[in-house]
Residue frames as a rotation matrix with the C-alpha (Angstrom) as fourth column:
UNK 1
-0.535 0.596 0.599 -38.73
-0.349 0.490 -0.799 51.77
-0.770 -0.636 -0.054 13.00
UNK 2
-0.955 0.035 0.293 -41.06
0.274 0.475 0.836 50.14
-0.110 0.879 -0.463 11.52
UNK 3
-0.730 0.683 -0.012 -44.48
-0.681 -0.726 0.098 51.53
0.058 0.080 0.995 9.42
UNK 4
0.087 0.943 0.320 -47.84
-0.583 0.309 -0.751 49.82
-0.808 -0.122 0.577 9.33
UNK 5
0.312 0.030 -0.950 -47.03
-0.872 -0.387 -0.299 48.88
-0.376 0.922 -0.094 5.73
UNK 6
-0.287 -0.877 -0.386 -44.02
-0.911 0.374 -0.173 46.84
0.296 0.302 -0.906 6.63
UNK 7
-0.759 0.399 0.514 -46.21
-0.177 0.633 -0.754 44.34
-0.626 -0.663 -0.410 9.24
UNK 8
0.479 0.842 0.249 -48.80
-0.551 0.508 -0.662 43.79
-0.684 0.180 0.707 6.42
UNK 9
0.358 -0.346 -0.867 -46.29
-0.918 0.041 -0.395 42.89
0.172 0.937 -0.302 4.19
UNK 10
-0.787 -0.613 -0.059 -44.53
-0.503 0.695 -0.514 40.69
0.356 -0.375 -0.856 6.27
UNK 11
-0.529 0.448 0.721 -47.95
-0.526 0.493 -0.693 39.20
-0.666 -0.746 -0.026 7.42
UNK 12
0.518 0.654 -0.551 -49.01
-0.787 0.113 -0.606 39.11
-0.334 0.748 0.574 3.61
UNK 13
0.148 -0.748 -0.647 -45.71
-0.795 0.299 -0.527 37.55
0.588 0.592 -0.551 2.63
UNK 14
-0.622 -0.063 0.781 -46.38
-0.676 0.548 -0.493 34.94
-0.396 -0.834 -0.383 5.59
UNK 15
0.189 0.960 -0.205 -49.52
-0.627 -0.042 -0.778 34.19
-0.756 0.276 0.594 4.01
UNK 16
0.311 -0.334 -0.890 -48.32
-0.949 -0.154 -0.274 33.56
-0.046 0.930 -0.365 0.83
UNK 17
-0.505 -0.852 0.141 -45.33
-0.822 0.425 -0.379 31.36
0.262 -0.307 -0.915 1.82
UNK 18
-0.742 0.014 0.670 -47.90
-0.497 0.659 -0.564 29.21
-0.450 -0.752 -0.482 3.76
UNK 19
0.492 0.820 0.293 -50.18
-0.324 0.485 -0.812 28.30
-0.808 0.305 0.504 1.30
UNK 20
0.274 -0.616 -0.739 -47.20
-0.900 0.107 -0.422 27.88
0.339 0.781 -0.525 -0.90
UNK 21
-0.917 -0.387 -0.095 -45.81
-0.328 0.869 -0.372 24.74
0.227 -0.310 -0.923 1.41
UNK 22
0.202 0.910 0.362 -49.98
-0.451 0.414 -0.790 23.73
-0.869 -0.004 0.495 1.84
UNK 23
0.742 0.534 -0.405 -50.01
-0.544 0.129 -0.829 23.21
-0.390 0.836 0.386 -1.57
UNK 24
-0.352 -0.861 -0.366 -46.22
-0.823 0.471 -0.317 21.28
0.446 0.190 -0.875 -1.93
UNK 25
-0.675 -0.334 0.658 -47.58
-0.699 0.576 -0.424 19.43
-0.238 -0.746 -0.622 0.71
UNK 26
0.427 0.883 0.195 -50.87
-0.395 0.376 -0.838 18.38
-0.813 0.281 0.509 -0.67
UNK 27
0.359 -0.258 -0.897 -48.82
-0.933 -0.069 -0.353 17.51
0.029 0.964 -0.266 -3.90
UNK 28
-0.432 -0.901 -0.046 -46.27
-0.842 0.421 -0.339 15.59
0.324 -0.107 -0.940 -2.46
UNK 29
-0.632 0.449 0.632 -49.20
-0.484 0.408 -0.774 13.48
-0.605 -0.795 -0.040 -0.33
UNK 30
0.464 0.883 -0.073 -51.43
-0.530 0.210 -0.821 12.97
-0.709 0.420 0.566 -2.98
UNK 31
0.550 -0.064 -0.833 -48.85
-0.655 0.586 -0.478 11.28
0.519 0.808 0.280 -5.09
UNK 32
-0.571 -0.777 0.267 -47.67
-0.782 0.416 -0.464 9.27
0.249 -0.474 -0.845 -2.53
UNK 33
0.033 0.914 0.403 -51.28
-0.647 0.327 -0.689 8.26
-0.762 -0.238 0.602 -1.81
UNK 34
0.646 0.560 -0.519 -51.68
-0.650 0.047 -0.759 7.80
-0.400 0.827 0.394 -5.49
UNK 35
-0.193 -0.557 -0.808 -48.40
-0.519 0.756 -0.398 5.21
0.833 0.342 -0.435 -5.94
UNK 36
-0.599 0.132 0.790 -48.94
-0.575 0.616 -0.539 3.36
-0.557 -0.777 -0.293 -2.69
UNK 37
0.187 0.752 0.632 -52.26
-0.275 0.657 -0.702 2.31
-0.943 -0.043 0.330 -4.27
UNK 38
0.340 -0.415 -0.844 -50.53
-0.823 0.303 -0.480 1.65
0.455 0.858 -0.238 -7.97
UNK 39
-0.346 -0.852 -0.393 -48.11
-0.618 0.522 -0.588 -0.60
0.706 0.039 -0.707 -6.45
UNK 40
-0.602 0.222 0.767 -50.32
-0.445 0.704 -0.553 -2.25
-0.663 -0.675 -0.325 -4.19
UNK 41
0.293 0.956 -0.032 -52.66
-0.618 0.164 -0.769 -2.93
-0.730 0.245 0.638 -7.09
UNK 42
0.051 -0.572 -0.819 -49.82
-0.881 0.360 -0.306 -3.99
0.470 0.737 -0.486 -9.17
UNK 43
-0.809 -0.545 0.222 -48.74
-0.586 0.713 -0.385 -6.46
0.051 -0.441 -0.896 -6.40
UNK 44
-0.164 0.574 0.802 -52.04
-0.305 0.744 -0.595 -8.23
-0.938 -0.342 0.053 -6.18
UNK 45
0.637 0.343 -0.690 -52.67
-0.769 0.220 -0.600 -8.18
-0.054 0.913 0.404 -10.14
UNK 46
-0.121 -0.637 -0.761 -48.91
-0.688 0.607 -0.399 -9.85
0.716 0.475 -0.512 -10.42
UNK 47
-0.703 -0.357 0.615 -49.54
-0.630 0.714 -0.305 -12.29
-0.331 -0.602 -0.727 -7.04
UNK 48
-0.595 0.588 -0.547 -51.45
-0.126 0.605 0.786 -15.70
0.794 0.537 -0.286 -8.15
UNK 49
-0.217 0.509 0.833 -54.36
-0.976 -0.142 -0.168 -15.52
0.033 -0.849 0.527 -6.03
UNK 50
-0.768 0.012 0.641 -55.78
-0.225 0.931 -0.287 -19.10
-0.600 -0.364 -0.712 -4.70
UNK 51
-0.902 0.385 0.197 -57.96
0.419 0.667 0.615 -21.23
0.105 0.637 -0.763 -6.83
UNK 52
-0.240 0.880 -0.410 -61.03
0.877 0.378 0.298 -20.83
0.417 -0.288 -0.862 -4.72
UNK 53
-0.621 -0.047 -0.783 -60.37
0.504 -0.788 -0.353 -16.94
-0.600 -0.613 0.513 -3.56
UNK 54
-0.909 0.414 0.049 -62.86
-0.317 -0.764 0.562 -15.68
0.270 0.495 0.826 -5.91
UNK 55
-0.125 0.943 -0.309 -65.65
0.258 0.332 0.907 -17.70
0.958 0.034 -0.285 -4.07
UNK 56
-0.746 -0.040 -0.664 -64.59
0.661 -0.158 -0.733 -16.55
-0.075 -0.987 0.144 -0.21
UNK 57
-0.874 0.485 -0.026 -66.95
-0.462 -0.847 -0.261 -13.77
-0.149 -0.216 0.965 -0.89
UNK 58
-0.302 0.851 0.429 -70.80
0.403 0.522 -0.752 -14.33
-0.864 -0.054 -0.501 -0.89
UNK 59
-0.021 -0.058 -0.998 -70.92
-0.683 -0.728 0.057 -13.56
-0.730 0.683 -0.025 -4.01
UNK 60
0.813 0.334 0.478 -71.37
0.106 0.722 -0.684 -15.24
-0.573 0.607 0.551 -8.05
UNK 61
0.316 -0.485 -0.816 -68.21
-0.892 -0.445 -0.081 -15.68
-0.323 0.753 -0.573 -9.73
UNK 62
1.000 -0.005 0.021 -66.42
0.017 0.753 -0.658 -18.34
-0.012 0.658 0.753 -11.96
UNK 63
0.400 -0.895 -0.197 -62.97
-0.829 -0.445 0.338 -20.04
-0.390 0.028 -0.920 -12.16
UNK 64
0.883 -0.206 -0.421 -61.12
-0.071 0.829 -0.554 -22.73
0.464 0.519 0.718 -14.08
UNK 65
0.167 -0.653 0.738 -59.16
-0.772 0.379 0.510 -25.26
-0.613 -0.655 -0.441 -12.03
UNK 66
-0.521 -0.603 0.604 -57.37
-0.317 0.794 0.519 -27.88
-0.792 0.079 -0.605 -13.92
UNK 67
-0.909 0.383 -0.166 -59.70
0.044 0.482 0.875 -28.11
0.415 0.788 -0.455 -16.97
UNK 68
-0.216 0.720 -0.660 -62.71
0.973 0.101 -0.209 -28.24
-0.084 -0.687 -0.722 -14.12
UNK 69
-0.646 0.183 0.741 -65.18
-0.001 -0.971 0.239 -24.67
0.764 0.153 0.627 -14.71
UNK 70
-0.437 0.469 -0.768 -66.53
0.893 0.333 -0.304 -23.81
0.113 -0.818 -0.564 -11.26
UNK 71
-0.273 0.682 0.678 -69.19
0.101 -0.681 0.725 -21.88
0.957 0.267 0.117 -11.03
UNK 72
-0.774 -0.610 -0.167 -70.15
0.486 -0.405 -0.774 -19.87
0.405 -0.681 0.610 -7.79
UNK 73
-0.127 0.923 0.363 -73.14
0.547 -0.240 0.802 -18.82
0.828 0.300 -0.474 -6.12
UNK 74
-0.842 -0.300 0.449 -74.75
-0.258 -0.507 -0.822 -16.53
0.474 -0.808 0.350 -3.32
UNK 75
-0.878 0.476 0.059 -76.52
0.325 0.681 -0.655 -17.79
-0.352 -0.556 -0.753 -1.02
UNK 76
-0.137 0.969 0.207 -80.11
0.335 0.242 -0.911 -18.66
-0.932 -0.055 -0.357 -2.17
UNK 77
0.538 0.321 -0.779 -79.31
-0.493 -0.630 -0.600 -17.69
-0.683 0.708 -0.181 -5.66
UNK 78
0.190 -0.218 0.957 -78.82
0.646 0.762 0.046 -19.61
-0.740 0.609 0.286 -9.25
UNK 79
0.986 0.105 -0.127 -77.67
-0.069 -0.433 -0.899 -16.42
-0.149 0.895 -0.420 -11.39
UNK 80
0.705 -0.688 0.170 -74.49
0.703 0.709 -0.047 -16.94
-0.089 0.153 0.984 -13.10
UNK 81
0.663 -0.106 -0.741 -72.01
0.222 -0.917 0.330 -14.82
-0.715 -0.383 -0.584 -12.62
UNK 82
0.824 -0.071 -0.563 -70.25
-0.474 -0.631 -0.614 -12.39
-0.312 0.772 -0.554 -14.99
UNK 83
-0.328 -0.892 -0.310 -67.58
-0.933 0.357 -0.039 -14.11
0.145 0.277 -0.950 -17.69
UNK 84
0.110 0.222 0.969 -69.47
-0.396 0.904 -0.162 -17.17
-0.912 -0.366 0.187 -17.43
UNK 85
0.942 0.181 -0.284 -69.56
-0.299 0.058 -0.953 -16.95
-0.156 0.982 0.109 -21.34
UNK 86
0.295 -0.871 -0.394 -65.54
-0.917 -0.143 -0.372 -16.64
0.267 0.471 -0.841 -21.37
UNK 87
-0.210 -0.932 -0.297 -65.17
-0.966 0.245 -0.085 -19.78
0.152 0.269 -0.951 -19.04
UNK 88
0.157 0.445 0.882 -67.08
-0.175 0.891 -0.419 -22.17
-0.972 -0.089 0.217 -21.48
UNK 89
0.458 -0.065 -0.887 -65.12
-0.856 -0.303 -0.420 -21.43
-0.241 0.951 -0.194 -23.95
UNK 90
-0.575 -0.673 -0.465 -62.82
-0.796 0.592 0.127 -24.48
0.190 0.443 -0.876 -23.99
UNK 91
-0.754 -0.214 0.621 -65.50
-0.207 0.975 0.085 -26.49
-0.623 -0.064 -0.780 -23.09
UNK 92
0.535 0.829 0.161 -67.84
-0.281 0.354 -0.892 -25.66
-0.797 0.432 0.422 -25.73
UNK 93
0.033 -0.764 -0.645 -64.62
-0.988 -0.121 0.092 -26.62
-0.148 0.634 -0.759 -27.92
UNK 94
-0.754 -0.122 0.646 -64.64
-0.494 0.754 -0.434 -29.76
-0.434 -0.646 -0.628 -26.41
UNK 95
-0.012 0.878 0.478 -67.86
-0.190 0.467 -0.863 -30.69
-0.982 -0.101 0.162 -27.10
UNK 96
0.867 0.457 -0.201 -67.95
-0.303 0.161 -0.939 -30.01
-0.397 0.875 0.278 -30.96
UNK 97
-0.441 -0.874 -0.204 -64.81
-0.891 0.398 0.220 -32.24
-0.111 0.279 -0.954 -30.71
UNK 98
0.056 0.475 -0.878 -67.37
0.061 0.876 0.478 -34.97
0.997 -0.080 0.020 -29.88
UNK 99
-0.925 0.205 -0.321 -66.92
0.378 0.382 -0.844 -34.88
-0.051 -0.901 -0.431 -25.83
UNK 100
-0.234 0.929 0.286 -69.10
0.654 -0.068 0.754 -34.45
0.720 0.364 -0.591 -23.63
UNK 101
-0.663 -0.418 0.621 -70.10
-0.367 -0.542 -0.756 -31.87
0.652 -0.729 0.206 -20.70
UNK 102
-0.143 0.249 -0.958 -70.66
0.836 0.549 0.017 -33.25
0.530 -0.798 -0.286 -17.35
UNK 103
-0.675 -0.100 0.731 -72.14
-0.554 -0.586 -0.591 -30.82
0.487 -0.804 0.340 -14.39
UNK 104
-0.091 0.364 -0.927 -72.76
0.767 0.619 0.168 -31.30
0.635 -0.696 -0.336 -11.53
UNK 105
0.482 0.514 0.710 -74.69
-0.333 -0.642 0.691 -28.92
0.810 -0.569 -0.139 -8.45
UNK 106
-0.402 -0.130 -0.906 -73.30
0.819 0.391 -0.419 -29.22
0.409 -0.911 -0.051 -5.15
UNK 107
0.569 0.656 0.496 -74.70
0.162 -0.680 0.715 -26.84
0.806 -0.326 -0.493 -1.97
UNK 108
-0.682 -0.544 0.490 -73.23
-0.403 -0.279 -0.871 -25.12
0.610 -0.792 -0.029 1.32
UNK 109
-0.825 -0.080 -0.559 -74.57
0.402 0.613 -0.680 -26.44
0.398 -0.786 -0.474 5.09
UNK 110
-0.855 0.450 -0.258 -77.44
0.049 -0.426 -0.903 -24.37
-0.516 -0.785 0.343 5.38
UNK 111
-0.247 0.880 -0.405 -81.05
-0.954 -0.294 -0.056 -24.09
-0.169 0.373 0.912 4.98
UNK 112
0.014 -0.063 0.998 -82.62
-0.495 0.867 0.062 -27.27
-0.869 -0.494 -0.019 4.73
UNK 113
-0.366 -0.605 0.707 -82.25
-0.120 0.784 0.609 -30.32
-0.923 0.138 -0.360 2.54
UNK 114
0.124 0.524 0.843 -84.79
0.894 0.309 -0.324 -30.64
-0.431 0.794 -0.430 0.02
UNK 115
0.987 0.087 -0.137 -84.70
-0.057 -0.606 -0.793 -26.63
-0.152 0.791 -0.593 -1.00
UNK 116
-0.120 -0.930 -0.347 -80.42
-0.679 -0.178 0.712 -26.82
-0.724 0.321 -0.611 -1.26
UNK 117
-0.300 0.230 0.926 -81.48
0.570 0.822 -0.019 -30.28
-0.765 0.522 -0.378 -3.33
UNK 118
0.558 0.717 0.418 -83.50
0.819 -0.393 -0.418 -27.87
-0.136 0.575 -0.807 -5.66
UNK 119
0.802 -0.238 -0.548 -81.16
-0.234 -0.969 0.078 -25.07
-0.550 0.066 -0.833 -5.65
UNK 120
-0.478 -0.876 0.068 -78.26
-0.497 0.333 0.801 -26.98
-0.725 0.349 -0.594 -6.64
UNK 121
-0.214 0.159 0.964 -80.39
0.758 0.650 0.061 -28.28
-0.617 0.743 -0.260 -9.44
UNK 122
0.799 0.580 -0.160 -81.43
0.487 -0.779 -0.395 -24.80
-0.354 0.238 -0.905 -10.47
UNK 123
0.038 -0.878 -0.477 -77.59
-0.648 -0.385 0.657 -23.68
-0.760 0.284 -0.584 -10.74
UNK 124
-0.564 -0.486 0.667 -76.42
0.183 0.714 0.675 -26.94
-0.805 0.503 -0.314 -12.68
UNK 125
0.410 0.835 0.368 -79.97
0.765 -0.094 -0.638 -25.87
-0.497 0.543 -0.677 -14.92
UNK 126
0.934 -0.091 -0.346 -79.02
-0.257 -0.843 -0.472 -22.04
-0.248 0.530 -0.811 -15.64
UNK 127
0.085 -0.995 0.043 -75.30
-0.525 -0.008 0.851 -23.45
-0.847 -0.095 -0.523 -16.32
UNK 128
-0.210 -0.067 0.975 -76.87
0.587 0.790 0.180 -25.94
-0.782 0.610 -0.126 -18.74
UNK 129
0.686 0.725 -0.058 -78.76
0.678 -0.666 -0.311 -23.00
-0.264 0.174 -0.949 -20.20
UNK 130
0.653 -0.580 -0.487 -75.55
-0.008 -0.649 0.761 -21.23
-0.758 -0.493 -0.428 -20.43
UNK 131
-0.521 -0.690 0.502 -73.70
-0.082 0.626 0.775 -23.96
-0.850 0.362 -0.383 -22.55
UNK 132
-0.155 0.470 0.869 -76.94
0.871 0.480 -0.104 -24.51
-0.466 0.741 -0.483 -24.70
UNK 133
0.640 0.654 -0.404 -76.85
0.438 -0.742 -0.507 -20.73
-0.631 0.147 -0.762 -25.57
UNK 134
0.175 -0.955 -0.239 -73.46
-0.578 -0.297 0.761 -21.05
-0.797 0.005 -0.603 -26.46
UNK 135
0.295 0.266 -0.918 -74.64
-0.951 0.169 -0.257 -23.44
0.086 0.949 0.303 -29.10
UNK 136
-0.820 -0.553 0.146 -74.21
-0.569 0.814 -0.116 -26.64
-0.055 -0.178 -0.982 -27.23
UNK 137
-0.325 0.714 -0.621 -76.63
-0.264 0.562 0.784 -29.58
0.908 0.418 0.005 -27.86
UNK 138
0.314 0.018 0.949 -78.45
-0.942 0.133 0.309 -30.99
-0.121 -0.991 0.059 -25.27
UNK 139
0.971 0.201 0.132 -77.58
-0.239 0.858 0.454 -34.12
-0.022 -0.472 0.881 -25.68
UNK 140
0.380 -0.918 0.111 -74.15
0.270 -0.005 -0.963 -33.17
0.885 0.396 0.246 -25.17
UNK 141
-0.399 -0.436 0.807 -74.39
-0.726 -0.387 -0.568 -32.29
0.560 -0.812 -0.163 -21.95
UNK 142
-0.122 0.273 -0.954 -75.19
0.221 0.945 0.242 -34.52
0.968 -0.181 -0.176 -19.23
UNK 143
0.166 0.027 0.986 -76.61
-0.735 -0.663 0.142 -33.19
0.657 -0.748 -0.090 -15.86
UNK 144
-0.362 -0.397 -0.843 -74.81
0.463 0.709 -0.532 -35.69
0.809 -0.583 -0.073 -12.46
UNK 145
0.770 0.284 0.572 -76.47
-0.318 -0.607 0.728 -35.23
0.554 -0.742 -0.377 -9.67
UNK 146
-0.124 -0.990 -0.074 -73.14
-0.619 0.136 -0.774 -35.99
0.776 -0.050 -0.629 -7.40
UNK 147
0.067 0.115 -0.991 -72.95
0.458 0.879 0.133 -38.76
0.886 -0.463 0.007 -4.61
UNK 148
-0.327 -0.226 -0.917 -72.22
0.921 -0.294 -0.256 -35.88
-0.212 -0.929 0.305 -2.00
UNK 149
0.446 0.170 0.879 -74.34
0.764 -0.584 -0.275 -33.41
0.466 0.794 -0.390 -3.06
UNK 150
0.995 -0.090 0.044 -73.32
-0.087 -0.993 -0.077 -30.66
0.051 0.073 -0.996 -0.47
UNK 151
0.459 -0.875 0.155 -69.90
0.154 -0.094 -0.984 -29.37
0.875 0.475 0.092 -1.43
UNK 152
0.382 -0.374 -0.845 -66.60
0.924 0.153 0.350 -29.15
-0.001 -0.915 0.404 0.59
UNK 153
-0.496 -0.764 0.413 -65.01
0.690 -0.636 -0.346 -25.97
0.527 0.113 0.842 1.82
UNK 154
-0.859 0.422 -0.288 -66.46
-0.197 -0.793 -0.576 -22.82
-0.472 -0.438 0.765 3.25
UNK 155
0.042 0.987 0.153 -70.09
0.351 0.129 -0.927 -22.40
-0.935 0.093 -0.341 2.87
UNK 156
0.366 -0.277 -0.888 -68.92
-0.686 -0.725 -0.057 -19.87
-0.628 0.630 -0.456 -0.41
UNK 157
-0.269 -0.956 -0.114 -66.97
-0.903 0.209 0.376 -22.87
-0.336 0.204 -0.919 -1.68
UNK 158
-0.756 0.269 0.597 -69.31
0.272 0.958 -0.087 -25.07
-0.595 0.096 -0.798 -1.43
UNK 159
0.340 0.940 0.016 -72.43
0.091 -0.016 -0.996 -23.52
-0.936 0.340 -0.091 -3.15
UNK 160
-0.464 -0.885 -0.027 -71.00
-0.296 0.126 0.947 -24.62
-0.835 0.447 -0.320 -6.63
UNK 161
0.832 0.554 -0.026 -71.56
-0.377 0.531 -0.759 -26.05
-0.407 0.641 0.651 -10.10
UNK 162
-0.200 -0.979 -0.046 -68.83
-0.310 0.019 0.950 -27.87
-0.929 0.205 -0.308 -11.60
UNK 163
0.773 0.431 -0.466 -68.47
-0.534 0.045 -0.844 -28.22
-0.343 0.901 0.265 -15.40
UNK 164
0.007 -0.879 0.476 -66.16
-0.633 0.365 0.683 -31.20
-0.774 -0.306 -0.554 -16.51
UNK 165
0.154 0.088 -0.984 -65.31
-0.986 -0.053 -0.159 -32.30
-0.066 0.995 0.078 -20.12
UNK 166
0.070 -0.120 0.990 -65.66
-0.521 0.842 0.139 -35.94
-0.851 -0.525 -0.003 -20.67
């Protein structure tokens, strides 16, 4: 028969065992977790994201389209967002080729007319402010107020500055 001895062993050695496959499992899970999100992060780094997908958010960021630096705002705000320094880099080049830089303010469908008027001059301002810290002249730059001031696209899409080398 069995002694008292044999039934803790076998309940110790149960023990054991099971926190032995806990701990395989927790392994095995946690680097699966941990490549899923590698290889999903890989797949967005290597997919080309749309032009204009860094403004869908409400949010300040910056992208160069065709030679064209678009600048990005959130709603009711003129602060430029981060890496604005990196893309004015080709167009303070530009300039002390002799061009010149053109911006221009555009706004999104809300809020009314005269303060988006004034906001979209405030961006196209801290953008000029941007360029002239970069050691552009002012009379190298040239602020347009545009014939449509508010911009097309999503409301995100539209609260813009564009910077365009002439």
């Amino acid at each position: 028969m069995f002694s008292q001895d044999d039934d803790s062993q076998g309940i110790a050695l149960g023990v054991v065992f099971g926190v032995i496959a806990l701990v395989i499992g927790l392994v095995i899970g946690v680097t699966v977790y941990q490549t899923g999100r590698v290889n999903a992060a890989s797949a967005v780094a290597a997919a080309p994201a749309p032009a204009a997908a860094a403004a869908i958010a409400d949010g300040a960021s910056v992208t160069v389209e065709n030679g064209v630096v678009k600048f990005y705002f959130a709603t009711g705000k003129a602060d430029l967002a981060a890496g604005a320094n990196e893309a004015l880099a080709d167009v303070v080049q530009a300039v002390a080729a002799g061009k010149k830089a053109v911006i221009s303010g555009f706004h999104d469908a809300t809020g009314g007319a005269a303060q988006n008027a004034e906001l979209a001059k405030q961006r196209a301002l801290a953008v000029r402010g941007a360029l002239q810290a970069l050691g552009v002249g002012e009379g190298s730059v040239e602020l347009r107020k545009p014939e449509a001031l508010q911009g097309t696209g999503s409301n995100a899409e539209a609260r813009r500055v564009e910077v365009v080398v002439q």
